[in-house]
C-alpha positions in Angstrom: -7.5 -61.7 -14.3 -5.7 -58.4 -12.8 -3.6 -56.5 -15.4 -0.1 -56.0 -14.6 0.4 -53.4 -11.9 2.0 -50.2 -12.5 5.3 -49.8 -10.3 4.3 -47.4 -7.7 6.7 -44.4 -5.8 8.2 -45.7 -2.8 6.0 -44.9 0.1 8.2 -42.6 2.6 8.9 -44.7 5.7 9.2 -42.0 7.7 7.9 -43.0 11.5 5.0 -40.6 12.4 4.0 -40.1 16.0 0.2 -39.5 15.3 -0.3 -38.9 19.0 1.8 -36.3 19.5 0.8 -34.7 16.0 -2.7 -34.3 16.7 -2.1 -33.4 20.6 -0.2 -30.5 18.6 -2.8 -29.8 16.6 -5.3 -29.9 19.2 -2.9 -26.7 20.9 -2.7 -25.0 17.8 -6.8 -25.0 17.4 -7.0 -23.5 20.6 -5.2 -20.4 19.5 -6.6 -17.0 18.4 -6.5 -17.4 14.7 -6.8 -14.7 12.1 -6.2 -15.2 8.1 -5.1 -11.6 6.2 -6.6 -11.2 3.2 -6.0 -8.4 0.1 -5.5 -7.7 -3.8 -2.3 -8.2 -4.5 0.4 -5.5 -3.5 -2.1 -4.0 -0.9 0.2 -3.4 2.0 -0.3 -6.9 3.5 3.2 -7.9 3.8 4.0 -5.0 5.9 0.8 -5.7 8.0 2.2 -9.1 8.5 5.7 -7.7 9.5 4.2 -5.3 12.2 2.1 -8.2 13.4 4.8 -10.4 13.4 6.5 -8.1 15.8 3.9 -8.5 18.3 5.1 -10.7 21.3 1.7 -12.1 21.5 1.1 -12.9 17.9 3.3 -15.0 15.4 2.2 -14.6 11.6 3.3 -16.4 8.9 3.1 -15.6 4.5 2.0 -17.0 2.2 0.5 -20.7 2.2 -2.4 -20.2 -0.6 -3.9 -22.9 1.3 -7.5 -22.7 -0.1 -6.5 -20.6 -3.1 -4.0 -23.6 -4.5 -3.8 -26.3 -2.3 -7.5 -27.0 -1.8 -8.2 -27.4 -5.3 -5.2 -29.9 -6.1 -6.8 -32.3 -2.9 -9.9 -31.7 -4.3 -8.9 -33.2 -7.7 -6.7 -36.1 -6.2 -10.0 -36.9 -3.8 -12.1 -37.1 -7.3 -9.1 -39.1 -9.5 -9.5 -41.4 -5.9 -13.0 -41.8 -5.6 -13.7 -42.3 -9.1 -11.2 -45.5 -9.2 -13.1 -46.7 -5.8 -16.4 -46.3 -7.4 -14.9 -48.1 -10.6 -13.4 -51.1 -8.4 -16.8 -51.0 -6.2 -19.0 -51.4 -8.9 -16.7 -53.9 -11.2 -14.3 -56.2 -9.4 -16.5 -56.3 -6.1 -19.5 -56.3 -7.1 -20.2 -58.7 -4.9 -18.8 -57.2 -1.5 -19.4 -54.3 0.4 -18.4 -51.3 -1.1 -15.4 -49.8 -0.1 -16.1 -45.9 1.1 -15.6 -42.7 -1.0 -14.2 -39.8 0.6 -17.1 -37.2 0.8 -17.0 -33.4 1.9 -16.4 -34.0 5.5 -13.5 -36.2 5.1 -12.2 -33.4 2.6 -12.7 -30.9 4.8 -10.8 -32.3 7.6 -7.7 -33.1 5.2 -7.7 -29.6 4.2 -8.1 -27.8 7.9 -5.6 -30.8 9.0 -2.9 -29.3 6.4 -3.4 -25.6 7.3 -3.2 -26.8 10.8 0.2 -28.6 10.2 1.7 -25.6 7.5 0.9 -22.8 10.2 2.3 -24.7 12.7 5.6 -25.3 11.3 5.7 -21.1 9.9 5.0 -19.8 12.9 6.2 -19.8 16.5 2.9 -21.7 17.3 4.2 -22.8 20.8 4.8 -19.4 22.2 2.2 -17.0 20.6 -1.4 -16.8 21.8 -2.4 -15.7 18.4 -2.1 -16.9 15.3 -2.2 -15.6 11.9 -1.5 -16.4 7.9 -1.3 -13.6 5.4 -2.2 -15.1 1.5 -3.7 -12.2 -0.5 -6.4 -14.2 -2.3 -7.4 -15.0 1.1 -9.7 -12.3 0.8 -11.3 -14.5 -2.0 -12.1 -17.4 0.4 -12.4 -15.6 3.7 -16.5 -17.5 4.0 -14.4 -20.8 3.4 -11.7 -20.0 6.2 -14.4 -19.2 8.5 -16.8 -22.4 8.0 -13.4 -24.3 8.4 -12.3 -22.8 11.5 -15.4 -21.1 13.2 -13.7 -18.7 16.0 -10.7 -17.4 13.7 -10.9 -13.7 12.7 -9.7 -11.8 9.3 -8.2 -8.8 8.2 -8.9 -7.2 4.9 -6.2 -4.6 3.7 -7.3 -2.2 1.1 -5.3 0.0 -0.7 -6.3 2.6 -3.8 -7.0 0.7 -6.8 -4.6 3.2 -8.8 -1.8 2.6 -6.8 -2.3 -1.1 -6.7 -2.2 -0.8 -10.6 1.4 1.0 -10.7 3.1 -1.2 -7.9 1.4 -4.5 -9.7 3.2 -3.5 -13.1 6.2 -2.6 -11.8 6.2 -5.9 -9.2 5.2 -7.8 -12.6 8.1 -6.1 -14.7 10.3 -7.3 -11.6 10.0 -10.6 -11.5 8.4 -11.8 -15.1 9.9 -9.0 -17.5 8.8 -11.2 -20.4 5.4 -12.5 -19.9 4.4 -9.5 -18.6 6.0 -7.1 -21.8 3.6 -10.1 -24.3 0.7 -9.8 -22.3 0.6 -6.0 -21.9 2.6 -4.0 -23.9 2.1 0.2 -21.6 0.7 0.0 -18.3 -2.4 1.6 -20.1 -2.8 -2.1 -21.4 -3.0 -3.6 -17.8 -5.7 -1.3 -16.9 -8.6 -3.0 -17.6 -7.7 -6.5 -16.3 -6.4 -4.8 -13.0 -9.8 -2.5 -12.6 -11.8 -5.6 -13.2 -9.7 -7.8 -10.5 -10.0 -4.6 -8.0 -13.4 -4.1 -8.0 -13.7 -7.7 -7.4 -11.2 -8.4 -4.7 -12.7 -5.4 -2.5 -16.3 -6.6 -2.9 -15.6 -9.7 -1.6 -14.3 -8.6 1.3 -16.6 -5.8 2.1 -19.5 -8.7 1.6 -17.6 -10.8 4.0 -17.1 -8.0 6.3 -21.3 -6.8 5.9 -21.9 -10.7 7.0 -19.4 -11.4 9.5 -18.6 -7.8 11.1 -17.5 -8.8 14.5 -15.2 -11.3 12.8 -14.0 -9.0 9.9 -11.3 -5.7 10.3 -10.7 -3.7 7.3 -7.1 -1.7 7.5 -6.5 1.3 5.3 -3.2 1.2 3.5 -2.9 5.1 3.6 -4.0 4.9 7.5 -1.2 3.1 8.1 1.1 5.4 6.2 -0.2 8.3 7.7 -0.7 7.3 11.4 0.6 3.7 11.6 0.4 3.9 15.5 -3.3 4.1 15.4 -3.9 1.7 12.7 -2.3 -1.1 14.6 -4.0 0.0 18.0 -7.0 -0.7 15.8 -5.5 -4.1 14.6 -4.8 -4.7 18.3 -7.6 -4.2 19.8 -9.8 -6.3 17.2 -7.2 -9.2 17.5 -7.0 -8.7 21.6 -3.4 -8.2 22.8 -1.8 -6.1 23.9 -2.2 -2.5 23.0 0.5 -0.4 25.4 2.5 2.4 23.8 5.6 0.2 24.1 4.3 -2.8 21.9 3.0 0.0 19.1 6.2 1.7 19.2 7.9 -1.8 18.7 5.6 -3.2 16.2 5.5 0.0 14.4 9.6 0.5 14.5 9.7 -3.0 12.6 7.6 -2.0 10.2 9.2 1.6 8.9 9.9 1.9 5.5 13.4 2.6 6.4 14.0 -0.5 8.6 12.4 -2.9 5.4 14.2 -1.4 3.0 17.5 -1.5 4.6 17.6 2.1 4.8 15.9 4.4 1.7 13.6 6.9 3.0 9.8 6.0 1.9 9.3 7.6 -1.7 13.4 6.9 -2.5 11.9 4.2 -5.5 14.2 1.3 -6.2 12.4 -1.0 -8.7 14.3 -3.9 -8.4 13.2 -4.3 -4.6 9.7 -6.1 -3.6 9.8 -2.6 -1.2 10.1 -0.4 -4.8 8.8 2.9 -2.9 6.3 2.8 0.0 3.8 5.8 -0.4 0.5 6.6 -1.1 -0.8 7.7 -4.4 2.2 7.4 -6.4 -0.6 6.8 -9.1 -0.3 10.4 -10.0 3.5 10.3 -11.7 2.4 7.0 -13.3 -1.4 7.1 -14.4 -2.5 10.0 -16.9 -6.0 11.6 -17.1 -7.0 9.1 -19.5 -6.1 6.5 -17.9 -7.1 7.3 -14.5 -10.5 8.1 -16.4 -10.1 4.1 -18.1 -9.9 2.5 -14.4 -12.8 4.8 -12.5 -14.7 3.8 -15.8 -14.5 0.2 -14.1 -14.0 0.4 -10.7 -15.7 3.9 -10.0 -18.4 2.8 -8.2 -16.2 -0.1 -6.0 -13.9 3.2 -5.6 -17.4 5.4 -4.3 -18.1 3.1 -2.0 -14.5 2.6 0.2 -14.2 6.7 -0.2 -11.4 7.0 -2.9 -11.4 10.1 -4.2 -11.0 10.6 -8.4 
């Protein structure tokens, strides 16, 4: 005899038009897609801003789709299968077993719920092209591309060093205390952040190596110094619209000035997610030793993108 049964959530009752949905989602496929990828506090929220601006693209931050989301399906597909299998080979022994869900069924869950997320943070319906910006994208940019075959990717890389300083001061921002027990002196945070670098970059300069027509890598500091050209670079990979009037306009959206509500870029304000906006402000921060502490690390990562010591 069946054990008592667990009262169960309400199921929402919400009326779904499943037509319409996937006729939606079939549109949405048929977009230029593109998925920005970076370490952390790279640059790629202000890529996304002067993307955004585009009138041919709309892009959208952050979903951690296949960073967060994949993995909590993936266990809630295993929890499932394993009490199907259980039922299969207990209860009904004697029936046809009911299916598991295998890779391709998971697979199209997880594409199906990027494809509904990006269509309901972006402006899907107008733009021709598409994009997400999660930072540990660059960590699954192989998995983006075997789920959607034609989308393209953008890796933003920044200096290590300056990643470090803007990480510990984002960090001291929003999580004071955890960060204060964890690390004590930026000096402390060194080693973790050399380490998680070295292997951000790789993986995206593998990706790129493997996938170079489908791969862009955009300089932080290129975009500081000559942000015009950086996006006509951007632009062209992505095909729209390059014309002076769409760079001046993307490029206007994306001034320090205009983000910040006004400082000039280098006016630091710590408790702003936009604490300072320039390039190798490593050297107030970062002494000789410890400059010396993350090249011991991430010297040879460093060597390779053309950072300079």
């Amino acid at each position: 005899m069946a054990g008592p049964v667990a009262a169960a959530k309400p199921v929402p009752q919400e009326r779904v038009d499943y037509q319409d949905l996937h006729a939606n989602i079939e549109k949405f496929l048929a977009k230029d897609l593109f998925f920005i990828g970076a370490h952390p506090k790279s640059g790629t929220t202000w890529l996304q801003v002067m993307l955004n601006a585009h009138p041919e693209i709309s892009c959208s931050g952050e979903g951690h789709f296949i960073n967060r989301f994949a993995p909590l399906l993936e266990t809630a597909v295993k929890t499932h299968n394993q009490l199907i299998a259980r039922k299969n080979g207990s209860i009904f022994r004697e029936f046809k077993p009911f299916p598991l869900l295998g890779q391709h069924e998971f697979t199209y869950l997880v594409a199906s719920a990027i494809s509904l997320m990006m269509m309901r943070a972006t402006d899907f319906q107008r733009a021709r092209v598409i994009g997400e910006k999660t930072p540990d994208n660059v960590l699954h940019f192989a998995q983006l591309a075997a789920i959607f075959p034609n989308a393209k990717f953008l890796h933003v890389l920044r200096d290590g060093r300056d990643c470090v300083v803007s990480t510990w001061f984002h960090n001291l921002r929003v999580n004071p205390e955890e960060t204060q027990r964890r690390y004590q002196t930026m000096h402390d945070f060194i080693t973790f952040m050399a380490k998680s670098w070295s292997s951000y970059v790789d993986r995206g300069l593998r990706f790129q190596a493997a996938y170079p027509q489908r791969c862009l890598t955009v300089r932080y500091e290129d975009m500081v110094a000559n942000p015009r050209d950086a996006m006509r670079a951007v632009f062209q990979f992505l095909s729209v619209d390059v014309s002076l009037a769409v760079l001046r306009r993307c490029v206007e959206a994306g001034k320090f000035e205009t983000m910040s509500g006004g400082r000039q870029p280098g006016e630091e304000n710590r408790a702003s997610f936009l604490r300072q906006g320039m390039p190798e402000n490593w050297r107030q921060h970062l002494t000789s030793e410890d400059n010396k502490a993350f090249l011991d690390i991430a010297g040879n990562v460093m060597t390779r993108v053309g950072y300079k010591s």
